[in-house]
C-alpha positions as CSV (number, residue, x, y, z in Angstrom):
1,X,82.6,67.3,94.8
2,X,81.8,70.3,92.6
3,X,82.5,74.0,93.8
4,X,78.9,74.7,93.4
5,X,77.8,71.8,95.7
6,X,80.0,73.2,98.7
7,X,78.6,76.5,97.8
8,X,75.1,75.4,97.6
9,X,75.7,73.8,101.2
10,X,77.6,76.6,103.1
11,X,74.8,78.9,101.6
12,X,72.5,76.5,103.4
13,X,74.2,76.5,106.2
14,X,74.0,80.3,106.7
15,X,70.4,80.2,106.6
16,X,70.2,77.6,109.6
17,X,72.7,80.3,111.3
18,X,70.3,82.8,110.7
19,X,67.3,80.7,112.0
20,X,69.6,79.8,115.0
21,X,69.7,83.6,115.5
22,X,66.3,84.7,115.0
23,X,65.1,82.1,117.5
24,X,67.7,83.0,120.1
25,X,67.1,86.6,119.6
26,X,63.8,87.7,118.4
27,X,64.3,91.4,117.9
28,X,67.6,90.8,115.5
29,X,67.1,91.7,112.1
30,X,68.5,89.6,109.3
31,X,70.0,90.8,105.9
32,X,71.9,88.7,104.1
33,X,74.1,85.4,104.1
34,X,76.1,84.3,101.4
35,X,78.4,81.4,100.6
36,X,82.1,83.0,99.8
37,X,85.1,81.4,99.0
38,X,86.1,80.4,102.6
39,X,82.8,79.5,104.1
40,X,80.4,81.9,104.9
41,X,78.8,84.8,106.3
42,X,75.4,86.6,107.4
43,X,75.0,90.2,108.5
44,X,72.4,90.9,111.6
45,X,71.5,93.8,112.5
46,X,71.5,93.4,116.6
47,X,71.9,96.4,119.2
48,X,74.0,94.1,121.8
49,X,77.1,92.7,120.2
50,X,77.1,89.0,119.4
51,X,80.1,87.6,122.0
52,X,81.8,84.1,122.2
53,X,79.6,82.9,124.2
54,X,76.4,83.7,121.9
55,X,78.2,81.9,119.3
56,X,78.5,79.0,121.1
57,X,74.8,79.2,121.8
58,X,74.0,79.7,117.8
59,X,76.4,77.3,117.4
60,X,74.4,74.5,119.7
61,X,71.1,75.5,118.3
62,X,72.3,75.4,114.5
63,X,72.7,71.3,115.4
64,X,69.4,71.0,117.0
65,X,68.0,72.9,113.8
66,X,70.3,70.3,111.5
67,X,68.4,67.3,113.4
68,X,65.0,68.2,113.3
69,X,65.2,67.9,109.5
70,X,63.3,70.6,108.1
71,X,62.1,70.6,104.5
72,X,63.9,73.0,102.1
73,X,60.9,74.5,100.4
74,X,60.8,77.1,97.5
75,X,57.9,79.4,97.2
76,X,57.7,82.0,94.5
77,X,55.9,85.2,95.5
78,X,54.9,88.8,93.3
79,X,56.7,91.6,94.8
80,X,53.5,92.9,96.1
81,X,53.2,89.6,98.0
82,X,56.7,89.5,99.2
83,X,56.7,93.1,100.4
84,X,53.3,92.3,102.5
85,X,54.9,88.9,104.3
86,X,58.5,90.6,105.4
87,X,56.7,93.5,106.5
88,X,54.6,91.6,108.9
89,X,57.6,90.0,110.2
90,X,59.4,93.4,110.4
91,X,62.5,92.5,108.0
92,X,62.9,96.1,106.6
93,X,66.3,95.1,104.9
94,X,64.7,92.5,102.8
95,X,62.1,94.7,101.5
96,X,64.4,97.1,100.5
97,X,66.2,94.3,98.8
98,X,62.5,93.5,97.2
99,X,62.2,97.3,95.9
100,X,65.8,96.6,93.9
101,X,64.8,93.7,92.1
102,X,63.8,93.7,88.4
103,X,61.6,90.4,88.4
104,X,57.9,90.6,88.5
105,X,58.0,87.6,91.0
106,X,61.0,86.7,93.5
107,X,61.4,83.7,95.6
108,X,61.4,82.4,99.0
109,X,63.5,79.9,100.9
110,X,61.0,78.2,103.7
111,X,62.7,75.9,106.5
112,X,60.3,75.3,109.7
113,X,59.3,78.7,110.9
114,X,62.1,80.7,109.4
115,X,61.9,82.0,105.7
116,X,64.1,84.2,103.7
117,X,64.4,85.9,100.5
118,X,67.0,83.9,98.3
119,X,67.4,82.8,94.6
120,X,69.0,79.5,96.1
121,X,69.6,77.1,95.4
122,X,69.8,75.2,98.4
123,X,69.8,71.4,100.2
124,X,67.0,69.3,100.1
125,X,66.9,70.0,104.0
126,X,68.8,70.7,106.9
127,X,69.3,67.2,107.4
128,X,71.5,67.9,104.9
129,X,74.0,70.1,106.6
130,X,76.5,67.5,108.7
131,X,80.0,69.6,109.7
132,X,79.9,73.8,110.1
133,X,81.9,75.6,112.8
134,X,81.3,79.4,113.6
135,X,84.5,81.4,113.1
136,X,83.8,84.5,114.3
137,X,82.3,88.1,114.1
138,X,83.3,91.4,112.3
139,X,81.1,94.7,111.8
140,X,79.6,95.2,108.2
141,X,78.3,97.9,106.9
142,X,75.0,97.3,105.5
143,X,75.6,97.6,101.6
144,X,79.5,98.1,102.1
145,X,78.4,102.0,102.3
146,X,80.0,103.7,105.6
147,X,77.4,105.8,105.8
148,X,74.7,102.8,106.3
149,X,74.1,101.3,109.8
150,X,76.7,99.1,111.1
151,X,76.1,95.3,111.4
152,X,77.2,92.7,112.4
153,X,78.7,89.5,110.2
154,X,79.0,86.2,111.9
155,X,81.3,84.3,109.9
156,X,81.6,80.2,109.4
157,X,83.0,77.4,107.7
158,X,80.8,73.9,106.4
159,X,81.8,70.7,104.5
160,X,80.3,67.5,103.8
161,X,82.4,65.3,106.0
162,X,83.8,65.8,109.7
163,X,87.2,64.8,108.2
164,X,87.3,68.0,105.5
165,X,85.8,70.4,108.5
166,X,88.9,69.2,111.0
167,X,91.4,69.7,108.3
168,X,90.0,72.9,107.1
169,X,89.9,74.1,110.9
170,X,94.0,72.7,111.5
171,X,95.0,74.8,108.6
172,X,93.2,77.7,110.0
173,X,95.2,77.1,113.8
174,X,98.4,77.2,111.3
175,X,97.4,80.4,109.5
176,X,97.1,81.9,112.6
177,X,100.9,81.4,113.9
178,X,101.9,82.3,110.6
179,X,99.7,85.4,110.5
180,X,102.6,88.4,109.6
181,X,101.2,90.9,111.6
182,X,101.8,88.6,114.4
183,X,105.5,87.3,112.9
184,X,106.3,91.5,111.8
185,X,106.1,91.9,115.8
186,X,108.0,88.8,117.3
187,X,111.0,88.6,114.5
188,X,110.6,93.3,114.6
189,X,109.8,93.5,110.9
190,X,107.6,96.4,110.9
191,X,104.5,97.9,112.5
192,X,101.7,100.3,111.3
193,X,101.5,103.4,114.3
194,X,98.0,105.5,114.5
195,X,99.6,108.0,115.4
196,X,101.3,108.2,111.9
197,X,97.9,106.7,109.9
198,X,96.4,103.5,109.4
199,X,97.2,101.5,106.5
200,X,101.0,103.2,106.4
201,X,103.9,100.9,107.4
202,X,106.8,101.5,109.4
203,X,109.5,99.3,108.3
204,X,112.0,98.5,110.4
205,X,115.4,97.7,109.9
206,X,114.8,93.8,109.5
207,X,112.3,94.4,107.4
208,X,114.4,97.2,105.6
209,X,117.0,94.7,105.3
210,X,114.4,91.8,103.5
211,X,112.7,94.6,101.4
212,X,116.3,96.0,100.4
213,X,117.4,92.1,99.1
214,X,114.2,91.9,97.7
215,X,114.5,95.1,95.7
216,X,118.6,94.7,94.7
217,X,117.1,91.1,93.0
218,X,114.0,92.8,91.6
219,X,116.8,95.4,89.4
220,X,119.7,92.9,88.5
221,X,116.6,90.6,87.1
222,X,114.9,93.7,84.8
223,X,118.2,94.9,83.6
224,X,119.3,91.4,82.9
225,X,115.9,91.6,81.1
226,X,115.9,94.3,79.2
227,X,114.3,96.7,81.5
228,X,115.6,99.8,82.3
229,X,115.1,101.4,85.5
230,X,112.6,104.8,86.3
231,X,111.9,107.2,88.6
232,X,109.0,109.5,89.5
233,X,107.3,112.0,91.8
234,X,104.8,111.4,93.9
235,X,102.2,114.3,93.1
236,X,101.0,115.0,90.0
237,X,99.3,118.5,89.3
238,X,95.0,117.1,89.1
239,X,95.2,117.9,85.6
240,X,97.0,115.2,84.6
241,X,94.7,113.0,86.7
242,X,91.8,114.2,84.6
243,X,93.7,113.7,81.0
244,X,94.2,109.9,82.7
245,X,90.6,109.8,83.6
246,X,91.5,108.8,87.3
247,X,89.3,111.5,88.4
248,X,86.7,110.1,87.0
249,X,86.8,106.6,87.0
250,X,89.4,106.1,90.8
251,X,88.3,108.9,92.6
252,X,87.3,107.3,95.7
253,X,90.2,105.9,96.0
254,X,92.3,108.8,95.6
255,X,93.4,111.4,97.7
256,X,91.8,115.4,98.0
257,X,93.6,117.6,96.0
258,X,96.5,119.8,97.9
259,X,96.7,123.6,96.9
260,X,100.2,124.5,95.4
261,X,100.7,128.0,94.7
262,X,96.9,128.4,93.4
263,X,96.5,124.7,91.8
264,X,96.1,121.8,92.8
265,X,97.7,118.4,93.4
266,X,97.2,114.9,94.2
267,X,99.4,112.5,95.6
268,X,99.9,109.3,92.9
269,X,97.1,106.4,92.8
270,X,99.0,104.8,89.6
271,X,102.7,105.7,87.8
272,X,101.3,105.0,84.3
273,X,100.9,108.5,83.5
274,X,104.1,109.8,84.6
275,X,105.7,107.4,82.3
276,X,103.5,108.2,79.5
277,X,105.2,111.8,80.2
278,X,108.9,109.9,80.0
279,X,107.3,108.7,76.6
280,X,106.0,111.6,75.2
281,X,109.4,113.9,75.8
282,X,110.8,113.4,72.5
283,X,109.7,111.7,69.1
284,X,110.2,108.3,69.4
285,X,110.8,105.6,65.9
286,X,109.9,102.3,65.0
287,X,113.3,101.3,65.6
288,X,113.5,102.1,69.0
289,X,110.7,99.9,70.3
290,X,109.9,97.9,72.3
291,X,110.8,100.2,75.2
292,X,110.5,98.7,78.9
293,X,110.1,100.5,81.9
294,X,110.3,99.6,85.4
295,X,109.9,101.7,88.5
296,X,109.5,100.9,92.5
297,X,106.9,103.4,92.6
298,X,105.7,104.7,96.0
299,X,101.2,105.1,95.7
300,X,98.7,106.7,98.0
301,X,95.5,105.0,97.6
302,X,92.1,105.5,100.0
303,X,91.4,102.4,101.6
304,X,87.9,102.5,104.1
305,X,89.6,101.3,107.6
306,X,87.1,98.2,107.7
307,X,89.0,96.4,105.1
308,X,92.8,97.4,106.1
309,X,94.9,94.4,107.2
310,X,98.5,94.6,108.1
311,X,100.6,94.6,104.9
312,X,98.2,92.7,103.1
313,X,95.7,95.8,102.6
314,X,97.4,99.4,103.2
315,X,97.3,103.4,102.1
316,X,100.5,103.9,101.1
317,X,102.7,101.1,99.2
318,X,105.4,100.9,96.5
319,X,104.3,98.9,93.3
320,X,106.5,96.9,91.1
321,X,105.6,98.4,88.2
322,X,106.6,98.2,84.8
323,X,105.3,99.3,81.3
324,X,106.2,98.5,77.8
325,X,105.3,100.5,74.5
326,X,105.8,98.4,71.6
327,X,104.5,97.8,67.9
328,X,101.6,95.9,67.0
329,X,103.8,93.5,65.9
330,X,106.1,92.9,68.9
331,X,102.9,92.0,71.2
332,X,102.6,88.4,71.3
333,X,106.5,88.0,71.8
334,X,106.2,90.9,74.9
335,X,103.7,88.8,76.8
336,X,105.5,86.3,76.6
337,X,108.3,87.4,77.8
338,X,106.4,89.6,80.8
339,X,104.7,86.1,81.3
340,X,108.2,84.3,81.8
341,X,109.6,86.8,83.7
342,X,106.7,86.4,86.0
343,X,107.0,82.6,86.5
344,X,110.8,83.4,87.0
345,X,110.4,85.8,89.8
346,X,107.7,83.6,91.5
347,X,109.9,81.1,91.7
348,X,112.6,82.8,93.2
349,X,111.0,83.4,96.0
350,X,109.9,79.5,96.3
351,X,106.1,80.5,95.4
352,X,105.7,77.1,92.4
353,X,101.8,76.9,92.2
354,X,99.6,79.4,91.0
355,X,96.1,80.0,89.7
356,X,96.3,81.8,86.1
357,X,93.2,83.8,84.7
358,X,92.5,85.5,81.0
359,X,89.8,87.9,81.2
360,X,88.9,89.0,78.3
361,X,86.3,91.8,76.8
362,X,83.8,94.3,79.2
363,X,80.7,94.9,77.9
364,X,81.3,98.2,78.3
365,X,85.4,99.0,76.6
366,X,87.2,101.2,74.6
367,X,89.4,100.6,71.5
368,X,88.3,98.4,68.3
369,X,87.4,94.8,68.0
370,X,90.0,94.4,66.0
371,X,92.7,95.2,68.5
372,X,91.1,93.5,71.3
373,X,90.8,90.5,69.1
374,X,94.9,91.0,68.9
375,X,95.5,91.2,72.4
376,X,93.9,88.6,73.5
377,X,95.2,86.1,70.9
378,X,98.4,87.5,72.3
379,X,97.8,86.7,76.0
380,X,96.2,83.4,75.0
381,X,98.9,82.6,73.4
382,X,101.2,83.6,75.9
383,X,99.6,81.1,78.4
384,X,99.3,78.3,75.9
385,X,102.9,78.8,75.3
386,X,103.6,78.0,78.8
387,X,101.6,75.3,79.4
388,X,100.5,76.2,82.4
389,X,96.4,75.7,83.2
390,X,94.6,78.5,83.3
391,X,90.6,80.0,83.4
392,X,88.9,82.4,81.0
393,X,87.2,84.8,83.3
394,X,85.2,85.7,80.3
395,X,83.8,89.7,80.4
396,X,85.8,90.1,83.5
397,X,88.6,92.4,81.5
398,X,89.4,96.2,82.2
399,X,87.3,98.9,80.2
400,X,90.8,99.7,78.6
401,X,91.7,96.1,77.4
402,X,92.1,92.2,78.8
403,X,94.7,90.9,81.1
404,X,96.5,87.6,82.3
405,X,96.1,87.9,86.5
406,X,98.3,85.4,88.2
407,X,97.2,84.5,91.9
408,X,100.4,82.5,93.6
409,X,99.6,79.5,95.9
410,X,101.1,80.1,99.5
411,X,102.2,76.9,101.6
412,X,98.8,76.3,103.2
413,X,97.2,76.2,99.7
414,X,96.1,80.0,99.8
415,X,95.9,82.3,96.6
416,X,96.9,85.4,96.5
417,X,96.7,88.1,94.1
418,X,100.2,89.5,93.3
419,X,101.0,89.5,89.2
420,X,99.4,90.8,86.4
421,X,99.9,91.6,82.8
422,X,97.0,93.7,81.1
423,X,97.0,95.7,77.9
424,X,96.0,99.1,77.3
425,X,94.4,100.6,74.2
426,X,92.9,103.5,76.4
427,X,96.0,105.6,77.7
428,X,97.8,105.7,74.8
429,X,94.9,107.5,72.8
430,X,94.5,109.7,76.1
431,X,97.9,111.1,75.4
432,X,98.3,110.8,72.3
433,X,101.2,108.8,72.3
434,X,102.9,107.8,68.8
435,X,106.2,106.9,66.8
436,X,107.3,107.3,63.8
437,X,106.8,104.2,61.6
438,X,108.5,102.8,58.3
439,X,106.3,104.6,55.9
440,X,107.1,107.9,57.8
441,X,104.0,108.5,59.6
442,X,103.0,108.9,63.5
443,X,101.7,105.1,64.6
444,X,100.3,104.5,68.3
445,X,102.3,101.6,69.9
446,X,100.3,99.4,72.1
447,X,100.8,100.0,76.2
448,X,101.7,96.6,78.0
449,X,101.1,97.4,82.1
450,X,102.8,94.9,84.1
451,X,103.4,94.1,87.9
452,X,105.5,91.2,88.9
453,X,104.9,91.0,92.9
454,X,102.4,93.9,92.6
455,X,103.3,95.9,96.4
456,X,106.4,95.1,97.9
457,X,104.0,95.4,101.2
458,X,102.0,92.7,100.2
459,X,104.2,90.5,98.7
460,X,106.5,91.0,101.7
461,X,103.5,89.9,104.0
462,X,102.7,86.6,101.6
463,X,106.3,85.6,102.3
464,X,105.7,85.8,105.7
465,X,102.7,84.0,105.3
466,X,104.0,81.6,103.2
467,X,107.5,80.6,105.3
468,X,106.0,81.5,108.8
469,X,108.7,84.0,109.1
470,X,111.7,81.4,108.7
471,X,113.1,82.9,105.1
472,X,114.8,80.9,102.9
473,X,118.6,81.8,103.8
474,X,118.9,84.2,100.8
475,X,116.6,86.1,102.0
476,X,116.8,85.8,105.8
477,X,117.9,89.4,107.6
478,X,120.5,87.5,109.5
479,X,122.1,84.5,108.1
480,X,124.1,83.5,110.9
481,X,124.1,83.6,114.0
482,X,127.7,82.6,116.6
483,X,127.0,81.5,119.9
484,X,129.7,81.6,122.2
485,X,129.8,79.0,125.4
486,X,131.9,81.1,127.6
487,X,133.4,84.2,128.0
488,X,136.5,82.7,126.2
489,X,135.3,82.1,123.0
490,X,135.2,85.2,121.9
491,X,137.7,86.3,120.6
492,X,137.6,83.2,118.1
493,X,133.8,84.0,117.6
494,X,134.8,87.6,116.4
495,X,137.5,86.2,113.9
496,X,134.8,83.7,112.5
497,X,132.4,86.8,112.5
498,X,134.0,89.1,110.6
499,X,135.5,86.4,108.3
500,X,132.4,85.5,106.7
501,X,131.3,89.8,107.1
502,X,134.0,89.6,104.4
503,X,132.1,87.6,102.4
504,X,128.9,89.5,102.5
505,X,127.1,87.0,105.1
506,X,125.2,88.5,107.4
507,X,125.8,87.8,110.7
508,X,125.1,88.3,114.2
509,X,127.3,87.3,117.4
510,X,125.8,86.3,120.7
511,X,128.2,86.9,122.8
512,X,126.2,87.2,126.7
513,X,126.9,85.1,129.6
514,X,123.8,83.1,128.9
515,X,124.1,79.1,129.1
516,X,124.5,78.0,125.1
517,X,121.2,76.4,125.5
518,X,119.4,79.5,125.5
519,X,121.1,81.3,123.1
520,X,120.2,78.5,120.8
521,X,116.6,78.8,121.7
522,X,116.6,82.7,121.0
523,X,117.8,81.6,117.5
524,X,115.1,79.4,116.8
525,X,112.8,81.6,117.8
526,X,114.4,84.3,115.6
527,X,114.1,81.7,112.9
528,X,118.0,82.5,111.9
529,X,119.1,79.7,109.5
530,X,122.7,78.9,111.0
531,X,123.8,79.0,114.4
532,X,127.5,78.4,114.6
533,X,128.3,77.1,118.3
534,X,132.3,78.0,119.7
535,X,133.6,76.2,122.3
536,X,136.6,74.6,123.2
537,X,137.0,72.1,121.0
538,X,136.4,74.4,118.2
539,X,138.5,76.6,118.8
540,X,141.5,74.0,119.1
541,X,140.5,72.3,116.3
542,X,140.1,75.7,114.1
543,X,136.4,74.8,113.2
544,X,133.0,75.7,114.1
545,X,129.9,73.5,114.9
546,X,127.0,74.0,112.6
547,X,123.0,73.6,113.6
548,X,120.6,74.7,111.1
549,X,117.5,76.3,112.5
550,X,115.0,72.6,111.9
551,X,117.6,70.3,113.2
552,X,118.8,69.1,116.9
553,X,122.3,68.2,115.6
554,X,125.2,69.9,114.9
555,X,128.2,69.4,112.5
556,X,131.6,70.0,112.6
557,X,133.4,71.4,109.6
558,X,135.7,74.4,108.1
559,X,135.1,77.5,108.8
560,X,135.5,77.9,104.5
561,X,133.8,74.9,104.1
562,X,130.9,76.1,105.8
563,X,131.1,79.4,103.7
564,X,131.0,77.3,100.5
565,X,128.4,75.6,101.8
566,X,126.2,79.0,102.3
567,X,127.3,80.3,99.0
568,X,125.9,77.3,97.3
569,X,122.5,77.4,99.5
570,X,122.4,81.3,98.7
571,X,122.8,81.1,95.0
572,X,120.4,78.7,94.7
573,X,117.9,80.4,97.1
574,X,116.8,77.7,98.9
């Protein structure tokens, strides 16, 4: 089954939902209902909320709806005519949709007594439409514009066969435990406080702890690579913001200007320019390039409240962000090597599927054909290098040159957008960035931008996600965990504790007057890899007694022995 089949029926399907609606409720205005990538959705515009129970209702109806097999019948209509027959049914947001479109003549989807304004195309009838479940409702503004009336968007999921619906809806009861908003509470990761501002994240010292192991890897890996390390502030005077052309192409998205002693200043949407700066502080040669730059840089970007979601969407995060100047030359063999470092990283952190995209020239760009030409060949080649599959997303490249986006694959099959490697032939003329070639004149080197996990926030939420909070034991904020069985086994416990300390293995030591049982229970629950379980016997026998957090049994072994074992498992993040 193609893509644009299950689109074509899930954008079916939202139009039985909205006839399911209109007959149920009369005075609700529809909008519109498209298929997205999930299922889909259609905005009404209803005084009284929609609750559980009405979706039930709209739900039931949509079935009756399915069995009385209505026709699917296109009908082409002048914009005259169109404009006349949804104003006699009172659909005012469909004939401002009318006024917006070029075509002399538009066309309408008719199914019993409902019709709607749709290019389709659709099923044959809603006979057609087998397995759908309502998910559930969210306010929409009308247009995405906050200042439009608020609506609201039913959401829901189709598929041809009962057996793809029922899979689809398991998966969705699994995203839900592993949701990390939920996880960041129960395992005390991190939490977002109003009182501070949405969209800002508190980390707390487990989640410190991950970030910190994630961050120490992130710099032994770019120095190792030939990266070397930057730092920079987090307001910029708003001239530099206009050399940049933030201010006119991000401003939305940025913050308002601060007044510093008569000028003013705007916290960072991007650390490209201040690197530029880093650049441009001395004359650079041939010789010297490539140069790569890395920085953990802290940004402040406007997010509209509707669309903020735990770590996954936030105001304030830290970007992995790199960028390297090179020669003209050096391009294809910098890709590559962003491209493998990439992969490399991904893979560290156990993410091994991904979905790869080229996007390549705007109609609307700056630089020559010539150099986009060159880039492109370079990324292309890059990913052909790999041999990794991957999708032109033709036109679909920035105004200041193409990129390679890299979406990993989560456990549950999700994608998520985390790496990217674009080129840049606008910055560099912004600034006026050069070195000093072979012949002895100024040159301007080519501007790589490159993001490995993209935010540490997000990235740290997909590995939530992605392991439903049990990290692999590299990464896990506590590595171990000692459970003692009485009151004298502790002394032993704390020997064994501070023994593998020693090492560098983080460890915790339950120590209460709890029965051994429910110590081991808190463990699991706290998803630690290792419990190590003292009692008598080990003590006397100068071992301890292993269970891993996925397994019933324990094993007996050497307290070094068990260390070795760890080492291995950490050095090989699994």
């Amino acid at each position: 089954m193609t893509n644009n089949k299950l689109e074509k029926l899930r954008h079916s399907t939202a139009h039985v939902m909205a006839q399911a609606v209109k007959r149920l409720y009369p005075e609700t205005l529809v909008t519109i209902g498209p298929a997205i990538e999930n299922g889909f959705y259609y905005d009404f515009d209803r005084e009284e909320p929609f609750k559980p129970e009405d979706l039930q209702k709209i739900e039931k109806l949509m079935h009756e709806i399915v069995k009385e097999n209505f026709p699917v019948v296109r009908s082409e209509l002048n914009k005259e005519e169109a404009l006349k027959f949804f104003e006699g049914k009172g659909e005012k947001y469909k004939k401002e949709l009318i006024t917006e479109i070029e075509d002399e003549e538009v066309s309408i989807y008719t199914q019993g007594e409902f019709a709607d304004l749709c290019r389709g195309p659709h099923v044959g009838s809603t006979g057609d439409i087998k397995s759908f479940k309502l998910l559930s409702v969210a306010g929409s503004y009308w247009r995405g514009d906050e200042n439009n009336k608020m609506l609201q968007r039913i959401y829901g999921i189709a598929f041809y066969s009962r057996k793809d619906l029922g899979e689809y809806l398991d998966r969705l009861e699994e995203a839900k435990k592993r949701d990390h908003r939920k996880l960041g509470k129960e395992l005390d990761l991190f939490h977002v406080d109003e009182e501070i501002g949405s969209g800002l994240i508190l980390w707390h010292p487990k989640g410190a702890l991950v970030r910190t192991i994630i961050e120490d890897f992130w710099r032994k890996e770019h120095y190792k690579n030939g990266y070397q390390i930057l730092y920079s502030p987090h307001i910029a005077r708003a001239h530099l913001w206009e050399t940049s052309e933030h201010l006119n192409f991000y401003k939305e998205n940025m913050y308002s200007p601060m007044d510093i002693d008569g000028t003013d200043y705007i916290v960072k949407p991007m650390n490209c320019p201040f690197h530029i700066k880093i650049y441009n502080s001395r004359l650079r040669s041939y010789r010297e390039l490539p140069f790569r730059w890395a920085e953990l840089g802290t940004v402040y970007r406007y997010e509209k409240t509707g669309v903020l979601h735990g770590l996954l969407r936030v105001r304030g995060f830290t970007q992995d962000d790199a960028h390297i100047f090179c020669r003209s030359d050096q391009l294809p063999e910098e890709i590559s090597k962003a491209l493998d470092f990439t992969i490399f990283i991904l893979r560290s952190f156990g993410f091994e599927e991904y979905q790869i995209y080229l996007s390549t020239k705007p109609d609307k760009f700056v630089g020559s054909e010539e150099s986009w030409e060159k880039a492109t060949t370079a990324l292309k080649g890059a990913l052909d290098k790999s041999g990794m599959a991957y999708e032109i997303d033709a036109g679909e490249g920035v105004f200041y040159g193409p990129k390679i986006d890299v979406k990993i694959k989560d456990s549950l099959g999700r994608a998520w957008q985390c790496s990217t490697i674009q080129v840049d032939f606008n910055l560099p003329e912004r600034f006026k960035i050069s070195y000093i070639g072979e012949d002895g004149q100024p040159h301007q080197p080519i501007m790589i931008h490159r993001a490995l996990m993209g935010s540490l926030e997000r990235f740290f939420g997909c590995l939530i996600e992605h392991f439903a909070g049990a990290f692999p034991t590299w990464l896990a904020p506590v590595q171990v965990r000692i459970l003692t069985i009485t009151d004298n086994h502790i002394k032993y416990a704390e020997e064994i504790s501070e023994f593998l300390k020693k090492d560098g293995i983080r460890v915790e030591l339950d120590s209460r007057n709890e029965k051994v049982g429910f110590k081991i229970r808190e463990a699991q629950t706290s998803k630690i890899p290792y419990m190590l379980i003292i009692g008598d016997k080990e003590i006397k026998d100068k071992e301890v007694a292993v269970r891993k957090r996925k397994e019933k049994k324990t094993e007996t072994m050497d307290s070094e022995d068990f260390l070795s074992k760890l080492n291995k498992e950490i050095i090989s993040k699994k």
